[in-house]
C-alpha positions in Angstrom: 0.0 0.0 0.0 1.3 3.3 -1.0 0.9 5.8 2.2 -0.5 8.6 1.8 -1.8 11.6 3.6 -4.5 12.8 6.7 -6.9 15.8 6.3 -9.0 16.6 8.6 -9.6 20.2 8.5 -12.8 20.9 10.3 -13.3 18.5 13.3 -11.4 16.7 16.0 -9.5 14.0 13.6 -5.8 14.8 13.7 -5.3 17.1 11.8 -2.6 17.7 8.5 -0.1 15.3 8.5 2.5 13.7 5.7 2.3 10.6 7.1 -0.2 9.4 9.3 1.1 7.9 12.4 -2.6 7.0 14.1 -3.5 3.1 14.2 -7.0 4.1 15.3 -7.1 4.8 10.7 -6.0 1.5 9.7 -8.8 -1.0 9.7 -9.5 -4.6 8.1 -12.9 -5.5 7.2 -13.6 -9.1 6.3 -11.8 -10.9 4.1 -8.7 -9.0 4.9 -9.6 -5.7 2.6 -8.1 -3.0 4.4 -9.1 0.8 4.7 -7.7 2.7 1.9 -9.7 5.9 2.1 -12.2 7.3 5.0 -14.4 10.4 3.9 -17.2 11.7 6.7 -17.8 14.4 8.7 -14.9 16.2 9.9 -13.2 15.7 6.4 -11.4 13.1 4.5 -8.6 10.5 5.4 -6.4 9.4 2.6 -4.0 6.3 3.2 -3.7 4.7 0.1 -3.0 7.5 -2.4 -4.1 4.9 -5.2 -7.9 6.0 -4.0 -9.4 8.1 -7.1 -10.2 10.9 -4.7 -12.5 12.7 -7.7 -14.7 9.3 -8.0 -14.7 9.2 -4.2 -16.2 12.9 -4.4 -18.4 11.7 -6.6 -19.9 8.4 -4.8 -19.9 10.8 -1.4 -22.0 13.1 -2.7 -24.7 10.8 -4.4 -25.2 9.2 -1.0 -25.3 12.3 0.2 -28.1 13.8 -2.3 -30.1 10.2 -1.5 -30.1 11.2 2.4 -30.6 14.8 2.1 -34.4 15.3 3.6 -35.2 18.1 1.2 -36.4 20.5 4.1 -33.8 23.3 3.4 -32.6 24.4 -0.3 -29.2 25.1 0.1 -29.0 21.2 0.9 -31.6 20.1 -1.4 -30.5 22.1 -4.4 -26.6 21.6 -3.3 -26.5 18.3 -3.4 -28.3 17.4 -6.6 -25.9 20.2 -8.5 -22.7 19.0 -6.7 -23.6 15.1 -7.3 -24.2 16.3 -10.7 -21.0 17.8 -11.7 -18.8 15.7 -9.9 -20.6 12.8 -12.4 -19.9 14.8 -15.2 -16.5 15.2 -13.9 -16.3 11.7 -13.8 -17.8 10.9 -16.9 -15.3 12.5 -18.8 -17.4 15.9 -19.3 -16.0 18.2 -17.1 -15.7 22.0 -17.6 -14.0 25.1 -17.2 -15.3 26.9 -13.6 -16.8 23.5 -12.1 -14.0 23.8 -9.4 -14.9 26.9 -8.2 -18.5 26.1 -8.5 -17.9 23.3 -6.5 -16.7 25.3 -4.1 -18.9 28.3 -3.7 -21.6 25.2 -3.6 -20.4 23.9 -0.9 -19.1 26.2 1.2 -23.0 27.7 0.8 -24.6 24.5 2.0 -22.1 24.3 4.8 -23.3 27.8 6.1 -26.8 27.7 5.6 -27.9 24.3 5.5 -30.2 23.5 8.9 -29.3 19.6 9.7 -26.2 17.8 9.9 -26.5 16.6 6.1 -26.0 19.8 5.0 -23.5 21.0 7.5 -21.1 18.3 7.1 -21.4 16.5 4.1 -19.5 19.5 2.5 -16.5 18.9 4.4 -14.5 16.1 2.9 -15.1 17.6 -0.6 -13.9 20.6 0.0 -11.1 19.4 1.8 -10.4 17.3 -1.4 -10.8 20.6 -3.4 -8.0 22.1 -1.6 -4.9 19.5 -1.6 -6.1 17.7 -4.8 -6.9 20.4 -6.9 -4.1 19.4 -9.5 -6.1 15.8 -9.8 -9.5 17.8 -10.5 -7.9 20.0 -13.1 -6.5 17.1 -15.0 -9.2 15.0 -14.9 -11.2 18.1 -16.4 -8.6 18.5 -18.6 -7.9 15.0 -20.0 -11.9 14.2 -20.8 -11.1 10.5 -19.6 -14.0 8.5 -18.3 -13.2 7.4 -14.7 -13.7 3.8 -13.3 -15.9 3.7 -10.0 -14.5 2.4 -7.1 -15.1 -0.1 -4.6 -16.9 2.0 -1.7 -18.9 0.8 1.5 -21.2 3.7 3.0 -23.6 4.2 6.1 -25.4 6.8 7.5 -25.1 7.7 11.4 -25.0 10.5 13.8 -23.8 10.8 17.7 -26.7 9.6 19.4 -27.0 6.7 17.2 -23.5 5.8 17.3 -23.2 5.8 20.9 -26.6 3.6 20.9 -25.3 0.0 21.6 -28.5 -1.0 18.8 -27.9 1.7 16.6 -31.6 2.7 16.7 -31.8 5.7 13.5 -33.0 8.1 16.8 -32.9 11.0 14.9 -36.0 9.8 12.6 -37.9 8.4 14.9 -37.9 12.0 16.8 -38.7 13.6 13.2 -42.0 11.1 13.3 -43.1 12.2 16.6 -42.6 16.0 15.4 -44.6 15.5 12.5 -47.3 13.8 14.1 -46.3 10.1 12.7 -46.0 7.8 15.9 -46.7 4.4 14.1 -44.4 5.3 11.6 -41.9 6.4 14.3 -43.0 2.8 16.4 -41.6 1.0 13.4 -38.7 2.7 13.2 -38.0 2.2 16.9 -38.9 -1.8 16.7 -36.1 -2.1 13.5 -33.9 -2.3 16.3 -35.8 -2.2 19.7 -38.3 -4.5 20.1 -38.8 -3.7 23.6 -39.7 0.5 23.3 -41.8 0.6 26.5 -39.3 -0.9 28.9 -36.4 0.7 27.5 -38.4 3.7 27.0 -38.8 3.5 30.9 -35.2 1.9 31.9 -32.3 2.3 29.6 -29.3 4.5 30.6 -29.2 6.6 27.4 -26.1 6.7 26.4 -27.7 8.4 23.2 -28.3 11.7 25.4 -25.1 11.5 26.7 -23.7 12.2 23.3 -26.5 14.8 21.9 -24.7 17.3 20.5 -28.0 19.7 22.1 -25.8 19.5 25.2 -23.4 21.7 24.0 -26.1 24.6 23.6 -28.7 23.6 26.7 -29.3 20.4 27.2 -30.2 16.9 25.5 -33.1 15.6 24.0 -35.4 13.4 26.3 -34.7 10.7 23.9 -35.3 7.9 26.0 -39.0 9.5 26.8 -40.3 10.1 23.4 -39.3 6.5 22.8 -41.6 6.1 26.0 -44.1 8.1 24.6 -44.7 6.5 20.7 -44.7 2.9 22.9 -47.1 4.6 25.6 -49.5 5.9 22.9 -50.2 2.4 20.9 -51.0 0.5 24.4 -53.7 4.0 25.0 -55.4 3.5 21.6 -55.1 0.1 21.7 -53.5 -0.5 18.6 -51.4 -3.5 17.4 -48.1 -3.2 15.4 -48.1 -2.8 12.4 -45.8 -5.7 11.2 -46.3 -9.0 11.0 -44.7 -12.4 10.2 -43.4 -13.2 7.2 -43.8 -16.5 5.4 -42.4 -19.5 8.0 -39.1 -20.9 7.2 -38.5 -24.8 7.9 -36.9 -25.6 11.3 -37.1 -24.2 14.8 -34.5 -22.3 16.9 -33.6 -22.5 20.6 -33.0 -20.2 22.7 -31.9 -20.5 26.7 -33.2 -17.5 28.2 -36.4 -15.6 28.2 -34.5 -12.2 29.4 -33.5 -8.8 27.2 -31.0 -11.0 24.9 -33.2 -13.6 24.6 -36.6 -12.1 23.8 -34.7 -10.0 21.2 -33.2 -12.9 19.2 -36.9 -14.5 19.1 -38.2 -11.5 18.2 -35.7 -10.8 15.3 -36.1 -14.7 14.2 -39.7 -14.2 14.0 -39.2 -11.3 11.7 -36.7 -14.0 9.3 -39.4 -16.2 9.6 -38.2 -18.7 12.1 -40.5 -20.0 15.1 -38.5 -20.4 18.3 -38.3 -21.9 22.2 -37.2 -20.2 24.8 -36.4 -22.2 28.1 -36.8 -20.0 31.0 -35.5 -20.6 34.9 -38.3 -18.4 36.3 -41.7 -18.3 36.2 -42.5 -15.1 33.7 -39.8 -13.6 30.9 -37.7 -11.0 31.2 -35.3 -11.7 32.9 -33.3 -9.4 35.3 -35.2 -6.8 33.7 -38.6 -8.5 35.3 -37.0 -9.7 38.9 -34.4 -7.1 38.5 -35.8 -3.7 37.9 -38.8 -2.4 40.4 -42.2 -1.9 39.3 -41.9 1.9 40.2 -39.6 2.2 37.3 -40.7 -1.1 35.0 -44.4 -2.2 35.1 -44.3 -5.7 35.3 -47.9 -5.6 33.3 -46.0 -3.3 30.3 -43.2 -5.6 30.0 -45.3 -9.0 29.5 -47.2 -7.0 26.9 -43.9 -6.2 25.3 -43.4 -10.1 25.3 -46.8 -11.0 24.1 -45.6 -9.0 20.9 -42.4 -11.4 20.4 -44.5 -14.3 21.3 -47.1 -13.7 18.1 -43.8 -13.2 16.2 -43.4 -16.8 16.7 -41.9 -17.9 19.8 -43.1 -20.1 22.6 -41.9 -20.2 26.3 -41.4 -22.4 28.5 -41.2 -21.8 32.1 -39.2 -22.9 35.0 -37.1 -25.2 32.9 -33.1 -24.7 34.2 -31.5 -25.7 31.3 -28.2 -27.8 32.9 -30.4 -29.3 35.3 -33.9 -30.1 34.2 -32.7 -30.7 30.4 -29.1 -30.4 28.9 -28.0 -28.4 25.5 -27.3 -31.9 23.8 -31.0 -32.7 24.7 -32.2 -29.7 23.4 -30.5 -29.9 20.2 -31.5 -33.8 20.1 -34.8 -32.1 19.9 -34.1 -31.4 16.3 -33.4 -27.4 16.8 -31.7 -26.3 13.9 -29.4 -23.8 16.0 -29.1 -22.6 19.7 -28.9 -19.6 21.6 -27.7 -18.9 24.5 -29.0 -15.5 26.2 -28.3 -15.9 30.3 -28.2 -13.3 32.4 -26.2 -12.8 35.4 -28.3 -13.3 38.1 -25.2 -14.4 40.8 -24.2 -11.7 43.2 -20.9 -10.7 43.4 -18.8 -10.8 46.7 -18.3 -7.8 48.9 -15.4 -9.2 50.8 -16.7 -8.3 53.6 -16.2 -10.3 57.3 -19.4 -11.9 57.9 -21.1 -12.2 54.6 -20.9 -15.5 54.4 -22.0 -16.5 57.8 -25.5 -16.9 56.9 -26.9 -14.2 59.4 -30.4 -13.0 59.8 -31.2 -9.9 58.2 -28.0 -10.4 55.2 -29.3 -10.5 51.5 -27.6 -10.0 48.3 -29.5 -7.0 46.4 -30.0 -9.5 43.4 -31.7 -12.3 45.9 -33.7 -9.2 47.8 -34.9 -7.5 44.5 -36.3 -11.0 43.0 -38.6 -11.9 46.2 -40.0 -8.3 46.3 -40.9 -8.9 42.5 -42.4 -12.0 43.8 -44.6 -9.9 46.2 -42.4 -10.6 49.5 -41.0 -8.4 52.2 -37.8 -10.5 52.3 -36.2 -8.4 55.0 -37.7 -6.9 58.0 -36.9 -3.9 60.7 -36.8 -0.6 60.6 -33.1 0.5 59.8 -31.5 -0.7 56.4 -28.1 -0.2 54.7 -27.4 -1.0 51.1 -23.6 -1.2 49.8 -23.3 -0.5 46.3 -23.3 2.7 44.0 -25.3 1.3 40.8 -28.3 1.4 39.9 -29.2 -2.1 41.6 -28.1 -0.2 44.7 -30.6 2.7 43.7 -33.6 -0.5 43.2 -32.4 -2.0 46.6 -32.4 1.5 48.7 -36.0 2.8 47.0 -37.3 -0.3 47.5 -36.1 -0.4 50.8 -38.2 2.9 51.7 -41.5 1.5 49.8 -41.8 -1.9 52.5 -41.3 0.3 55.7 -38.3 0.9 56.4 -37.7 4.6 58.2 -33.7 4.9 57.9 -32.0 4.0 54.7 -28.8 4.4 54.2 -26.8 4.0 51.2 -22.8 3.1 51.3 -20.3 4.4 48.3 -16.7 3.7 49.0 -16.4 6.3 46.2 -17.8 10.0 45.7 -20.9 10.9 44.5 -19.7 11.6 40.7 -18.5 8.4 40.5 -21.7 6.7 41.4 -22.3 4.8 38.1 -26.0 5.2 38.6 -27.8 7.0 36.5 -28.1 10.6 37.6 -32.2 10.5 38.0 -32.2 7.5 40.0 -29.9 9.0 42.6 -32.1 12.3 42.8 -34.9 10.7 43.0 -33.8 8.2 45.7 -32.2 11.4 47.4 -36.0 13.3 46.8 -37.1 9.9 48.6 -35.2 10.0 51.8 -32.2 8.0 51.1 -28.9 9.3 53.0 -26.1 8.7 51.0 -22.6 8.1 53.1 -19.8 8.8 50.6 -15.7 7.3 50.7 -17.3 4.4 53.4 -15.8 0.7 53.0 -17.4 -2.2 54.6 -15.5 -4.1 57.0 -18.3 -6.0 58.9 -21.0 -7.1 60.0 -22.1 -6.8 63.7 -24.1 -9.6 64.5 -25.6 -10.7 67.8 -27.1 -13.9 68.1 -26.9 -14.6 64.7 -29.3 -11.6 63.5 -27.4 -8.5 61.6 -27.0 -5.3 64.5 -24.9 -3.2 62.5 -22.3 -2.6 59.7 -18.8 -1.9 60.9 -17.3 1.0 58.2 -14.1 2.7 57.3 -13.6 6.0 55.9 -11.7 6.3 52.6 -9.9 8.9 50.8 -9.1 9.1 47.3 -5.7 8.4 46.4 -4.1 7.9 42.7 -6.0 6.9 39.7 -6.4 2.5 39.3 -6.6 0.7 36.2 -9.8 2.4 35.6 -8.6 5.8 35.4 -10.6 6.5 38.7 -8.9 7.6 41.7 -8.5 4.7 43.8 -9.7 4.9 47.6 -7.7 4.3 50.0 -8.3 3.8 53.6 -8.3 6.1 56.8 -6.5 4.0 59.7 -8.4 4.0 62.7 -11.6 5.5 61.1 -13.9 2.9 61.9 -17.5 3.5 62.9 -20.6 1.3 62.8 -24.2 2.3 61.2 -26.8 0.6 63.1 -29.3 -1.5 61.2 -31.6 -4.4 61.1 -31.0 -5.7 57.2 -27.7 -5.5 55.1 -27.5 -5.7 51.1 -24.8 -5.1 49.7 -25.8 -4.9 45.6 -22.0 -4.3 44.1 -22.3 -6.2 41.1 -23.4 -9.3 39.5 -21.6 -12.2 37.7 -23.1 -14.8 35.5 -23.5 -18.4 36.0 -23.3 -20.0 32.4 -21.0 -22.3 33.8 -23.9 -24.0 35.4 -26.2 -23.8 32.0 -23.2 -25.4 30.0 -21.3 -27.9 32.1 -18.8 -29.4 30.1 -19.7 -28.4 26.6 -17.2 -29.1 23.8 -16.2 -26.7 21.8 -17.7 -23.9 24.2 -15.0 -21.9 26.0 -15.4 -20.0 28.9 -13.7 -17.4 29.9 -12.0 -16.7 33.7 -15.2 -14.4 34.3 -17.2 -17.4 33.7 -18.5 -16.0 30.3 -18.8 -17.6 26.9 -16.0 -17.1 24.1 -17.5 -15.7 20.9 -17.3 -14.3 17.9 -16.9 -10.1 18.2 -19.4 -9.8 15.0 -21.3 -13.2 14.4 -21.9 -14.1 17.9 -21.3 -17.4 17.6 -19.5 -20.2 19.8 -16.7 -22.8 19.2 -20.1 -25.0 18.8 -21.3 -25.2 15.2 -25.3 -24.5 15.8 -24.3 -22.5 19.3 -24.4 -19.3 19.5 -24.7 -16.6 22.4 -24.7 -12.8 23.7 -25.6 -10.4 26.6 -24.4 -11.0 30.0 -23.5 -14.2 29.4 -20.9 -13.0 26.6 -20.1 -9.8 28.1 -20.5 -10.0 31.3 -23.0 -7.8 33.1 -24.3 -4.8 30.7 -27.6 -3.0 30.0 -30.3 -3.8 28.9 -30.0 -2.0 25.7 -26.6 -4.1 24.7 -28.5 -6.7 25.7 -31.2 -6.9 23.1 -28.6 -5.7 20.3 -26.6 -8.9 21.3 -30.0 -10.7 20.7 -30.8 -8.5 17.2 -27.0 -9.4 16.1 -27.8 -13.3 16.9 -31.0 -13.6 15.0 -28.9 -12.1 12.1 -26.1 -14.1 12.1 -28.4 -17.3 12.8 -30.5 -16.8 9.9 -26.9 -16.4 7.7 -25.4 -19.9 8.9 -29.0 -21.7 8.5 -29.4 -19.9 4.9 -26.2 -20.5 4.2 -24.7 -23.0 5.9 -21.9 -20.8 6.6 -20.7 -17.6 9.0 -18.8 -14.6 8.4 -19.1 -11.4 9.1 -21.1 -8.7 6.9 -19.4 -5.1 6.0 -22.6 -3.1 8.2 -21.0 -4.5 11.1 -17.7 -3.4 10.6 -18.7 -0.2 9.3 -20.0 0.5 12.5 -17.2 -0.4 14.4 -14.6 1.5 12.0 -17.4 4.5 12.9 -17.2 4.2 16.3 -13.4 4.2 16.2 -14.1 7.9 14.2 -15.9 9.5 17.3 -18.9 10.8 15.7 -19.5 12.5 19.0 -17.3 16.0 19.6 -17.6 17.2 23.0 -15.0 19.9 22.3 -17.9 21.0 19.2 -18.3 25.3 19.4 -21.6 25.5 18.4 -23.1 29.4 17.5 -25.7 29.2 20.2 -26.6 27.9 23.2 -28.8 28.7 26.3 -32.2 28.1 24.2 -34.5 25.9 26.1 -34.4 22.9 28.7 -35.2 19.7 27.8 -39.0 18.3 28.8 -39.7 16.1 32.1 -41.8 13.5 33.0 -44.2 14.3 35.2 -43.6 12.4 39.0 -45.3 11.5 41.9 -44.6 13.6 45.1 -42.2 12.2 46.9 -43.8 11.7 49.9 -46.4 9.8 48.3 -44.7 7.6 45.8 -43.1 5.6 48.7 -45.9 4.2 50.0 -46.3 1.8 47.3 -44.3 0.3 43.9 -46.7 2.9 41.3 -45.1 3.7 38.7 -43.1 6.9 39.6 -43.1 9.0 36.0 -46.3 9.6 34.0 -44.4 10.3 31.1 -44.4 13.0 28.5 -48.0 14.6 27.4 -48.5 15.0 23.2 -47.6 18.9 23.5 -44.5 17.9 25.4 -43.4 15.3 23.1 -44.0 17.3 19.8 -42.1 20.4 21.2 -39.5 18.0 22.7 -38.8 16.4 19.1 -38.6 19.8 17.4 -35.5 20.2 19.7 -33.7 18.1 17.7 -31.0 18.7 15.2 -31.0 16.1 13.0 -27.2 15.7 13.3 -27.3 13.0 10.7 -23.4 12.1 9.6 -22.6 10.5 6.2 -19.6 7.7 6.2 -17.9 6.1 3.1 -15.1 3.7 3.5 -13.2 3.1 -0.1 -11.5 -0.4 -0.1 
């Protein structure tokens, strides 16, 4: 490969450089292709200077005249005039003043355009424009036709990049503007099949990287998704899809949680029935034992499943695979492919004296979280602590106030802006009463006559940064102090027991976290038929990763049973070559700022939501979810990848 040269003019890339030093540009896709060219948003990367920049040009600015939404002129007009000379240019019909037409073109749509198509897309040409003039001027020149290149292209933009599902959330909040909410529904459930519960639950990463937080603040993404969802259960509508034509054979899956439900769903949209085996008695998983019905309505999430059952699936409950049936029985049940979607449901250790000793009053967050789903009061008394800092921790210490409990107190050997909560679930439980103790380490637990008195503490400080890049804290010598209570959880973290659901499988390695080894795009196992993801692949995640994992599955599934064969597809590694980009800029100078705050739920008063497990938000009204969509910028990003 002949190396070439880096521009990137505009953004936060690198910069100008003769040779480009940055591994983060050199990328294989499958079948060992490698990245010769990159042109997107912040401008164009050039490291194979055999790339025909001009046809490049050309190819980037068709897509870019397909995805232009025609709502502004500069863009609409721009494109189609731009995409038309640069073909001409190509075609071996170029003219005198099409450079500099090219130019004032662009640099007009750049300036005026109102969405991120016509902001951005005018970038890399003009970027090309400048340090490859001489290649433009002879190609007008010499009046030779040009051969097209090999090119790969998607469309993204920061929100749905830094979706683990990729939902397209900038259309689906152009639906709600304009009044379409099935039509915005359907876009949702192309890669969400689940909107109400993660419309109620999911840690939106996507606001975290709307670029409307560098003017006020982001888009209340994750309710409108709540909203569209919300709306078709009040008018009592169905979806609008349905099955397509059924293919032969039936597909297993162990699991009726986020990664499971997803890959039936997803096979029942390829046409292929499935069985789930599930451990409890109702699906979802951790997000149905797991997650509170103040936050998750158990009665909205077993509609949400409903839906993937009429796609085709059938459960069945209380079946532990690895103990009431194996996976070699299973697939002796003529199942044409597995997979495997467990959760972690195992608590991790607190190291803490006395955990172990079986004391009255002790509970791991997990085990306390799944009986109050059940409808117990698993712990009694009137003084709690939790130990934890997630948003388990947040479930356990709510909870905790919503069976009785006067005193709850919350332990964090950490500060609050580490928490890894979300930010709403710690005001909220602070709104409710919680205290929060900050830079506190369990030591142990008092016990007297084998019931839990108190939990012995140590104060921390924070010293230098660990592995993580966090400060690590460090103890206070001779700091110790107790905090009286009658029940102790500690909720630090789960693990996942797929060792127990795969005992001695050939050909199925597990890892030292007691995951499953696979494959980083197909999700499939050493096994042929076997494949897997969520927690059991990654370890414990959200819920959102978790029904990608499942979306990915059913994909790749469908490929090896079509085709006998697996490998992966180019989408999926443009989206990881566009993650490695950074669609997201949080150094971005945007013109304005200060216009208008973001739209909130409406909540119950504190006082009076913890008396029971009602669901705490109402959710957004129409008004507030049509004026909360108009917020958005459409910051739509257009990649092409020349191999």
């Amino acid at each position: 490969m002949d190396t070439g040269v880096l521009f990137s003019t505009w953004g936060h890339w690198s910069g100008e450089s003769a040779k480009p030093q940055h591994s983060q540009f050199q990328f294989v896709f499958g079948g060992n292709r490698k990245l010769k060219a990159f042109m997107g948003w912040d401008g164009i990367i050039v490291l194979d200077t055999s790339v025909d920049i001009i046809d490049m040009c050309r190819e980037y600015m068709l897509r870019a005249k397909n995805e232009s939404c025609g709502q502004c002129f500069p863009c609409r007009l721009g494109t189609e005039e731009m995409s038309r000379i640069l073909q001409r240019i190509c075609d071996g019909f170029g003219k005198q003043g099409d450079i500099e037409r090219l130019k004032d073109l662009a640099y007009l749509m750049k300036d005026s355009s109102k969405c991120g198509i016509g902001e951005t897309t005018p970038r890399p040409l003009l970027d090309a424009l400048q340090h490859y003039r001489d290649r433009f001027e002879s190609a007008i020149a010499d009046k030779q036709r040009r051969f097209q290149g090999n090119y790969l292209y998607k469309i993204t933009a920061p929100c749905t990049d830094a979706c683990p599902s990729h939902l397209d959330i900038p259309k689906y909040v152009e639906n709600i503007r304009l009044g379409r909410l099935e039509e915005s529904l359907a876009v949702i459930r192309e890669n969400c099949p689940l909107p109400g519960t993660i419309g109620r639950v999911c840690v939106r990463p996507c606001e975290f990287h709307c670029r409307r937080t560098l003017m006020d603040e982001a888009i209340s993404i994750k309710s409108l998704k709540r909203f569209v969802a919300d709306q078709e259960i009040a008018q009592q509508a169905e979806p609008t899809f349905s099955p397509p034509p059924r293919k032969q054979g039936r597909v297993a899956i162990i699991g009726a949680g986020p990664a499971g439900l997803s890959c039936a769903f997803y096979l029942g949209r390829l046409g292929y029935q499935s069985t789930i085996f599930e451990a409890l008695p109702e699906p979802g998983g951790m997000a149905a034992v797991g997650i509170p019905d103040y936050r998750l309505p158990r009665e909205l999430l077993r509609r949400e499943v409903e839906m993937v059952e009429k796609m085709g699936a059938e459960i069945r409950y209380n079946v532990r695979v690895g103990q009431d049936i194996t996976l070699e029985q299973i697939k002796d049940e003529g199942y044409r492919a597995v997979f495997v979607g467990v959760g972690a449901h195992e608590p991790s250790k607190m190291r803490c004296e006395g955990e172990d000793a079986g004391y009255e009053g002790f509970m791991t967050g997990v085990e306390y979280l799944r009986r109050i789903a059940f409808g117990q009061k698993p712990l009694q008394g009137k003084k709690a602590v939790v130990v934890g800092g997630g948003n388990v921790a947040m479930d356990c210490v709510r909870s905790s106030l919503r069976l009785g409990f006067d005193e709850v107190n919350l332990v964090y050997r950490r500060t609050m802006s580490e928490m890894p909560a979300d930010p709403v679930e710690i005001e909220e439980a602070q709104e409710e009463g919680v205290t929060f103790n900050f830079q506190i380490q369990p030591v142990r637990i008092v016990a007297e006559n084998g019931k839990v008195r108190a939990l012995e503490c140590l104060r921390m400080q924070m010293g230098e940064p660990d592995a993580s890049g966090r400060r690590r804290p460090e103890p206070i010598n001779g700091s110790n102090f107790e905090i009286e209570c009658e029940a102790m959880i500690p909720a630090i973290g789960q693990t996942c027991s797929v060792d127990l659901v795969l005992p001695d499988e050939r050909g199925i390695e597990l890892t030292r976290w007691k995951t499953i080894e696979v494959d980083e795009y197909t999700f499939r196992t050493g096994q042929l038929r076997v494949f897997g993801g969520g927690d059991c692949a990654t370890g414990p995640a959200t819920l959102i990763e978790a029904l990608n994992a499942g979306k990915k599955g059913a994909k790749y599934i469908n490929q090896f049973l079509d085709q006998s064969t697996c490998y992966s597809e180019d989408d999926d590694h443009m989206e990881k070559l566009i993650a490695r980009m950074q669609v997201y800029n949080s150094d971005e100078k945007l013109p304005y700022h200060g216009f208008e705050k973001r739209a909130r739920q409406q909540a119950l008063d504190p006082a009076r939501r913890i008396k029971s497990f009602a669901e705490v938000d109402s959710g957004l009204t129409r008004p507030q979810a049509v004026k909360e969509a108009s917020r958005c910028l459409r910051c739509y990003r257009i990649a092409l990848a020349a191999l």
